[in-house]
C-alpha positions in Angstrom: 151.7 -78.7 25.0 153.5 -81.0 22.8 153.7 -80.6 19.1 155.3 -83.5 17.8 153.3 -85.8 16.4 153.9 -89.8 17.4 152.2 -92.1 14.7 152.8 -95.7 15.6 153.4 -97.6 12.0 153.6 -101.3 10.8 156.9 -101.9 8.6 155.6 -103.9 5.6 157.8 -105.5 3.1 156.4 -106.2 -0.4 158.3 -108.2 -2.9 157.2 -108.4 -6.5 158.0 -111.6 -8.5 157.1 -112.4 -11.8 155.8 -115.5 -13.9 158.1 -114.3 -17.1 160.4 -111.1 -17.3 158.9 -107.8 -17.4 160.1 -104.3 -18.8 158.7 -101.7 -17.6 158.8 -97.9 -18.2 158.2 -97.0 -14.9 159.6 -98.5 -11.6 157.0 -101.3 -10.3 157.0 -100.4 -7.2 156.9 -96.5 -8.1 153.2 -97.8 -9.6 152.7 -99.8 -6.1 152.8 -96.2 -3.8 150.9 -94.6 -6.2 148.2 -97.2 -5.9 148.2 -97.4 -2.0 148.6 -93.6 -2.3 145.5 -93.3 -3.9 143.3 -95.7 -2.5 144.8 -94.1 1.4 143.4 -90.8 0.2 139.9 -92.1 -0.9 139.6 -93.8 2.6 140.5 -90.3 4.6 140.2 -87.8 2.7 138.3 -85.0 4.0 137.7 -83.0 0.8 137.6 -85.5 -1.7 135.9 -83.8 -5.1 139.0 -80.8 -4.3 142.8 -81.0 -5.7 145.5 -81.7 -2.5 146.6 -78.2 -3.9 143.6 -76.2 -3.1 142.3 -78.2 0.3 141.5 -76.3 3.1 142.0 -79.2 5.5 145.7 -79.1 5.0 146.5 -77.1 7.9 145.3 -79.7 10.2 148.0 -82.1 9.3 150.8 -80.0 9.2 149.9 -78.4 12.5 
């Protein structure tokens, strides 16, 4: 039996231009994978009212 995993992905390229200059504190596109990171777990999550830290379901992925 094969173990490895073969996910077939999509490369996506996001560039972020602004009207007027921006500072920021934290990198925009650090904010941008948190976002998508977010939203990714409320679509698949199998445990969502429990922390990543204390999901049972866990194994499953990494197996």
């Amino acid at each position: 039996m094969d173990s490895q995993l073969n996910i077939s992905y999509l490369p996506v390229h996001f560039y972020l231009r602004f009207a007027a200059p921006v500072r920021a504190d934290v990198p925009p596109l650090f904010v941008l994978r948190s976002v998508l990171g977010k939203e990714l777990r409320s679509m698949c999550c199998l445990a969502p009212t429990a922390s990543c830290q204390e999901c049972m379901y866990i194994c499953i992925i990494w197996a």
